[in-house]
ZAMARGU-4260 file (C-alpha; in steps of 0.2 Angstrom, whole numbers, plus 5000, padded with zeros to 4 digits):
<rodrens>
0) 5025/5629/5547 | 5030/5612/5544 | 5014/5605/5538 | 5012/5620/5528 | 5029/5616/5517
5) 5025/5599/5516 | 5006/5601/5510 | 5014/5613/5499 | 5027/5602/5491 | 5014/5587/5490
10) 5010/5579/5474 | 4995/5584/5461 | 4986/5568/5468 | 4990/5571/5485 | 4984/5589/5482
15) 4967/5583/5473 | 4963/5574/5490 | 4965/5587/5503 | 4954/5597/5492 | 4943/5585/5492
20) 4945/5584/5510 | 4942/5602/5509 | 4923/5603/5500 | 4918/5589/5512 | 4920/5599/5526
25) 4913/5613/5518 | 4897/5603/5511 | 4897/5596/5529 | 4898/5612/5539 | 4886/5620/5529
30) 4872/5607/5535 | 4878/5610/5554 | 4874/5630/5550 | 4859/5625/5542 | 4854/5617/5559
35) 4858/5632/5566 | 4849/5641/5557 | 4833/5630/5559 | 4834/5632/5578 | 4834/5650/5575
40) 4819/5650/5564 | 4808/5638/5575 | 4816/5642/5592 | 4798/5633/5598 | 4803/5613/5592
45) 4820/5611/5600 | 4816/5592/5595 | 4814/5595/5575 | 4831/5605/5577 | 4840/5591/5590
50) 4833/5579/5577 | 4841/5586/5561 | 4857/5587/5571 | 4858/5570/5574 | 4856/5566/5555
55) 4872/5580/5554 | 4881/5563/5563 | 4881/5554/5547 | 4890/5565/5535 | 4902/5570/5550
60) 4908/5552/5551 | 4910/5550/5531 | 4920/5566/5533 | 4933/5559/5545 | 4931/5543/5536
65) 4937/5552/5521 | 4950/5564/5530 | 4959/5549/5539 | 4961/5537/5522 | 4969/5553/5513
70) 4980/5556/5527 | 4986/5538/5529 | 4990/5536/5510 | 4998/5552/5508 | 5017/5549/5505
75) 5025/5564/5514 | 5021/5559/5530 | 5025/5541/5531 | 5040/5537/5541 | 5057/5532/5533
80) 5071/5528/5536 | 5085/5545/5542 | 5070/5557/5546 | 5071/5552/5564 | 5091/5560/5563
85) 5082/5577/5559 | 5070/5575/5572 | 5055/5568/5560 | 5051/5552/5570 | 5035/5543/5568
90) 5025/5555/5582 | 5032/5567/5573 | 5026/5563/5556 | 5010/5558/5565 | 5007/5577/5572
95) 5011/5584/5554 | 4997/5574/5545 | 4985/5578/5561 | 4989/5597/5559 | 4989/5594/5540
100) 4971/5588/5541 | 4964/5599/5555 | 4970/5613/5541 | 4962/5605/5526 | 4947/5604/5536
105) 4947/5621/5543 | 4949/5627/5524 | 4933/5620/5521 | 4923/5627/5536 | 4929/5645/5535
110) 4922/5643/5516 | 4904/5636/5522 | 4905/5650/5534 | 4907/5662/5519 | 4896/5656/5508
115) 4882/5654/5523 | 4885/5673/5528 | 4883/5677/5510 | 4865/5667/5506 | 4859/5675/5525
120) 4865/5695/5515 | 4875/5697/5528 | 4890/5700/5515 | 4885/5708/5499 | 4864/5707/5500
125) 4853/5695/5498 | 4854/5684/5482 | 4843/5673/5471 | 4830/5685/5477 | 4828/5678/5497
130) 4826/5661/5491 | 4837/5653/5504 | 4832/5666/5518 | 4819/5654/5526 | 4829/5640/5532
135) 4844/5651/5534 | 4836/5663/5548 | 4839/5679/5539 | 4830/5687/5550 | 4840/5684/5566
140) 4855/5688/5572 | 4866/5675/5568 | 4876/5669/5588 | 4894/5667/5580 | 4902/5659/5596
145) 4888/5644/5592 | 4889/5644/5574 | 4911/5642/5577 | 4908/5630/5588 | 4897/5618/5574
150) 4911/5623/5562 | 4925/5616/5575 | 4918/5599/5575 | 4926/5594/5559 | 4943/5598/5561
155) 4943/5593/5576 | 4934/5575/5573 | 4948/5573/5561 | 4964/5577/5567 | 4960/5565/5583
160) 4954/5552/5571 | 4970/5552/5560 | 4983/5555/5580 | 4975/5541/5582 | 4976/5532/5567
165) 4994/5535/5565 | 4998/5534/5582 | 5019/5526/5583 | 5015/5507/5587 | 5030/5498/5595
170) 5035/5485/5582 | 5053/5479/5590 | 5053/5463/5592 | 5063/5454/5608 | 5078/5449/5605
175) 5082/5428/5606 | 5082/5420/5621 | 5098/5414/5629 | 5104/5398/5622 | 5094/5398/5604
180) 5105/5395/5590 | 5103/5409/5584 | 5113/5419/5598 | 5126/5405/5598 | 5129/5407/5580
185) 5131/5426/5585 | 5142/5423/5596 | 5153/5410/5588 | 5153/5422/5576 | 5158/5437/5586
190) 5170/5428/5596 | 5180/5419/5581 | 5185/5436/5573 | 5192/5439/5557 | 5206/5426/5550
195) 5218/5438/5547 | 5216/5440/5568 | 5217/5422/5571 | 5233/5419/5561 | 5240/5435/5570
200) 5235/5427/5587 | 5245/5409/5583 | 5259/5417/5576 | 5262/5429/5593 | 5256/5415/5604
205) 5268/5401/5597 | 5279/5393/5607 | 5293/5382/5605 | 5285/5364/5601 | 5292/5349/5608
210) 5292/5334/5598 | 5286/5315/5601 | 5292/5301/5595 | 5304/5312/5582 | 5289/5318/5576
215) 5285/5339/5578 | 5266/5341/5582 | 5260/5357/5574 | 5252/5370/5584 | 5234/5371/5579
220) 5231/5352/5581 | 5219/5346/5593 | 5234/5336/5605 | 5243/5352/5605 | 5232/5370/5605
225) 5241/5382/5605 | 5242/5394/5619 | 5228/5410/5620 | 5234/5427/5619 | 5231/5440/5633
230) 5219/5451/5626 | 5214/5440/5613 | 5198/5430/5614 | 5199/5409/5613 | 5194/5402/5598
235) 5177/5389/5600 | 5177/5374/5593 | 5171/5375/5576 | 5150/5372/5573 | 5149/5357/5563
240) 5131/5364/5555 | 5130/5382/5557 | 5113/5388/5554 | 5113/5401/5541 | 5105/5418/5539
245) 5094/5425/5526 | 5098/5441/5523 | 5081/5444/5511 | 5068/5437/5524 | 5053/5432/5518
250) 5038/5446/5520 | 5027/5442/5536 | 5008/5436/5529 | 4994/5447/5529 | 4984/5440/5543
255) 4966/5432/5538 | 4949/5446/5545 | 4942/5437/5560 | 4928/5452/5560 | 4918/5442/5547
260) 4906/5432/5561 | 4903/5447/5571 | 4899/5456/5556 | 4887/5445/5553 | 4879/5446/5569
265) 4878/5464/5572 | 4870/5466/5556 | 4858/5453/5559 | 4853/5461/5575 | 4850/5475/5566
270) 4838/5468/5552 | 4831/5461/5570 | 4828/5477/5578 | 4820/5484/5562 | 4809/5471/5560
275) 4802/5472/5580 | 4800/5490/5576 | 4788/5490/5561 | 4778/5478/5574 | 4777/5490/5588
280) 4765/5505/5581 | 4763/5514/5595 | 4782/5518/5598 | 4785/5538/5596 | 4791/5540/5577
285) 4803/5552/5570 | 4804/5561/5553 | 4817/5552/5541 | 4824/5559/5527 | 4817/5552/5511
290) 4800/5553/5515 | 4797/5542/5528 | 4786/5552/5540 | 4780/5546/5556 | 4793/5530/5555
295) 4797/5521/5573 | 4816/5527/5580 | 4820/5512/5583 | 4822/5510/5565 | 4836/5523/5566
300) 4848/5511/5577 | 4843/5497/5566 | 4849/5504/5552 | 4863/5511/5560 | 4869/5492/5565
305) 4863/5486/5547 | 4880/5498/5542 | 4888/5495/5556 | 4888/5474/5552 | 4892/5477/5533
310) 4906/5488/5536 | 4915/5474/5550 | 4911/5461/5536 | 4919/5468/5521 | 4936/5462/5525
315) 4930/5445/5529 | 4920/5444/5513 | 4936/5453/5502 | 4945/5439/5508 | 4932/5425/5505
320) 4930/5432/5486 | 4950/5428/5485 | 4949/5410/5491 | 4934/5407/5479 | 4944/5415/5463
325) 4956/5399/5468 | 4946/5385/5471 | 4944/5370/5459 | 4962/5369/5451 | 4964/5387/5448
330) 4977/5392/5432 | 4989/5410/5434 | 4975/5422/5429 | 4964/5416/5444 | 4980/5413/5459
335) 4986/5430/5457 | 4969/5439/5456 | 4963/5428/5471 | 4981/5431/5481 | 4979/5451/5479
340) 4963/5452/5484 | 4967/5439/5500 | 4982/5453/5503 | 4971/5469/5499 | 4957/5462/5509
345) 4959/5472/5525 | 4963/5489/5515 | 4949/5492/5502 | 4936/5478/5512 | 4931/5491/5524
350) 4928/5504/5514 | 4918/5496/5502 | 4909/5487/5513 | 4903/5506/5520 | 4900/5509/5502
355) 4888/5493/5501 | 4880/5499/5517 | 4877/5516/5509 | 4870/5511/5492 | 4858/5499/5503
360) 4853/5516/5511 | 4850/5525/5497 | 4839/5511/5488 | 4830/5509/5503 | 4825/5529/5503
365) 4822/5529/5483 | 4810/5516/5487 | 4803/5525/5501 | 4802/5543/5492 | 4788/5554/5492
370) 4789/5571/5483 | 4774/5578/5491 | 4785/5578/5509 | 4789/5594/5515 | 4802/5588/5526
375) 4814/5584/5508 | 4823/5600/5504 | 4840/5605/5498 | 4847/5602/5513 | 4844/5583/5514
380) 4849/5581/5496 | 4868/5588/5501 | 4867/5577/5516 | 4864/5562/5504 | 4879/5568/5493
385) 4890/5572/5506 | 4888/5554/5511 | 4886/5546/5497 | 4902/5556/5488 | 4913/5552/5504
390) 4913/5534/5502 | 4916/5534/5488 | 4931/5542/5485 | 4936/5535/5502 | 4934/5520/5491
395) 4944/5526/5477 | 4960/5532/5488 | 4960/5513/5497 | 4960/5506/5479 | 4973/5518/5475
400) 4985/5515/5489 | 4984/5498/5487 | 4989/5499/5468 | 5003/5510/5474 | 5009/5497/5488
405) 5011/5481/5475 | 5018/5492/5462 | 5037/5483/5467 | 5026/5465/5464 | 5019/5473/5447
410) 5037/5479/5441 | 5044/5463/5447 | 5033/5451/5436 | 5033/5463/5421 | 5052/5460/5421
415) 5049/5443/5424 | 5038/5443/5408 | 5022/5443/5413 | 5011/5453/5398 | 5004/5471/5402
420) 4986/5463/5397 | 4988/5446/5410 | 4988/5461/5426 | 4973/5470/5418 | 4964/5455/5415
425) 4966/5449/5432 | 4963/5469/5441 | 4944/5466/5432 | 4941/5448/5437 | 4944/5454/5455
430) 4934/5469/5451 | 4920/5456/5443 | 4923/5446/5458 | 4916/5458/5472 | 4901/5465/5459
435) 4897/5448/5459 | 4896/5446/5480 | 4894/5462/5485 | 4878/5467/5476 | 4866/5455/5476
440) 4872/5455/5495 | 4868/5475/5494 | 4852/5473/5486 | 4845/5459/5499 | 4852/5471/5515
445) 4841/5487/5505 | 4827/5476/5502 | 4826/5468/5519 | 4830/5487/5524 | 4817/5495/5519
450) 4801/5480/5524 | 4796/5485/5539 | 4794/5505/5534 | 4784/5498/5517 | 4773/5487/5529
</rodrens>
């Protein structure tokens, strides 16, 4: 019920992106029944059907991919500071976003569910004259315990996916050890009290002074301290240097990606593995979508680790475009598009290295097409959509959250001064900046791609 009242009382924004969350689920579940409905169809080829569920894997995963950006950038759900007093801890906040999304998600499968009953004429009679009753078993009895299970796989991918992406992480820190100078400057302070308590303490603990050589010695001088109060706690000597304490610390560096060099390996081992597979021609072969009949499977986990290595080496690059926007005495302009880019690297790098590795994809089947396949249907084309569609808005909500999380920086230098045109010209240089290495990098990974099917 929590959940529900704070989906409800979300921003337009935030309710544009559980939607969204919602039609790819839909899209998505609605392949999974199509599977179904294959296996009902050709109930003889229990490979075909395994085979076009295993392509099912790829739209799943830009699913949860999608689901878990919107429920880390949605602001109802992050932890701040008095919700833990009304019982709205991090774990807490963490099992409201997971049930938030395992709803949005749900949404979307009972609605494929619908619309799949209603092509089958289980609902209102066939429409669009039976068009869509071949690949949609509408001549069998559709098993509804299997067709919920498909439908379950969704939701339930991404409510685990964002529990454990918002999992409570302990970020206390120890406290000093005994001796630094910070605790004895804690405890000098804690010890010495306020003044008005110290001048309290000597005037109830004076004693009568004697004097020396006609002289009176005063109280508080170093030959004569004057004697400690019960109850009251001795006075230190005074620290010649006390260290002083920032009460604005510094923020903590984003640290530099150190998933560049592995990136780069995995995704040579796949162009690797590609390539030893178009050499092999007596391997089995597998039907991929696009027209490419007959193609080794091998080719399959090459492309797979081809993704795989451009999505590890987007923050690496991200932050490589940065340091090469300041290089060679840089001005304004060049350091602040640089620096945000070095700080964003790890948010929007990922995603849009999965973006890069799914345009490379896509121009490797457009170069591979053949309209004469039988095997490209409509079912293949919302696959390629649901995919393609997915990252990029998971794309999109990156670059949006991290717009949202410099907007104090952006307030701070337009009060500084800073013209409204210096902050657009820099968001398109660091726009320009990763067109410029990201696709000529795309177009090289498609082309190398797609050799050893053209060979």
């Amino acid at each position: 019920m929590l959940a529900l009242r704070l989906a409800r009382g979300s921003q337009s924004a935030v309710q544009l992106r559980r939607l969204l969350v919602a039609t790819a689920s839909a899209a998505t579940g609605f392949l999974l029944l199509g599977t179904l409905g294959h296996a009902l169809v050709h109930q003889d080829s229990a490979g075909g059907s395994a085979l076009r569920l295993a392509w099912c894997v790829a739209p799943i995963a830009a699913t949860v991919h999608f689901a878990v950006t919107v429920a880390r950038t949605d602001p109802g759900t992050r932890p701040r500071p008095g919700l833990s007093a009304i019982g709205l801890g991090p774990a807490r906040l963490m099992a409201v976003s997971a049930t938030t999304t395992a709803l949005s998600c749900t949404l979307g499968s009972m609605v494929a569910l619908l619309f799949f009953l209603h092509l089958r004429g289980d609902l209102t009679g066939m429409p669009f004259d039976g068009a869509a009753s071949d690949f949609l078993a509408a001549s069998h009895p559709l098993p509804l315990p299997a067709a919920l299970t498909l439908l379950t796989l969704v939701p339930a991918a991404a409510s685990i996916s964002v529990a454990l992406t918002l999992r409570p992480r302990d970020t206390r820190r120890r406290a000093p050890a005994a001796g630094t100078p910070a605790q004895a400057a804690r405890a000098r302070t804690q010890a010495a009290g306020t003044p008005a308590q110290a001048a309290g303490s000597s005037a109830a603990g004076a004693a009568p002074v004697p004097q020396r050589d006609g002289t009176p010695q005063a109280p508080g001088s170093a030959t004569n301290p004057p004697a400690p109060t019960p109850g009251t706690p001795e006075s230190p000597a005074q620290d010649p240097d006390p260290i002083p304490t920032d009460p604005h610390p510094l923020p903590t560096p984003n640290p530099t990606p150190r998933d560049l060099p592995w990136g780069i390996a995995v995704l040579a081992a796949g162009l690797a593995v590609e390539a030893y597979a178009s050499r092999d021609t007596h391997t089995p072969g597998l039907t991929i979508p696009g027209g490419a009949t007959g193609s080794p499977a091998a080719v399959l986990a090459g492309w797979t680790l081809t993704a795989l290595g451009l999505a590890l080496a987007g923050p690496g690059l991200t932050h490589l475009c940065g340091r090469l926007l300041q290089a060679v005495r840089p001005g304004a302009l060049r350091l602040l598009a640089g620096r945000v880019l070095m700080a964003e690297s790890t948010r929007i790098g990922r995603p849009l290295g999965v973006v890069c590795a799914v345009a490379s994809g896509a121009y490797a089947m457009a170069a591979l097409y053949d309209a004469d396949d039988p095997s490209l249907g409509p079912l293949t084309a919302l696959g390629a959509l649901v995919v393609a569609g997915c990252t990029v808005a998971t794309l999109l909500t990156a670059a949006a959250e991290a717009r949202h999380s410099r907007a104090d920086t952006t307030e701070a230098l337009l009060r500084l001064g800073a013209p409204a045109t210096t902050l657009r010209t820099a968001a398109a240089l660091r726009a320009g900046a990763l067109l410029a290495l990201f696709t000529p990098l795309t177009f090289l990974i498609a082309e190398l791609a797609a050799l050893p099917l053209t060979t």
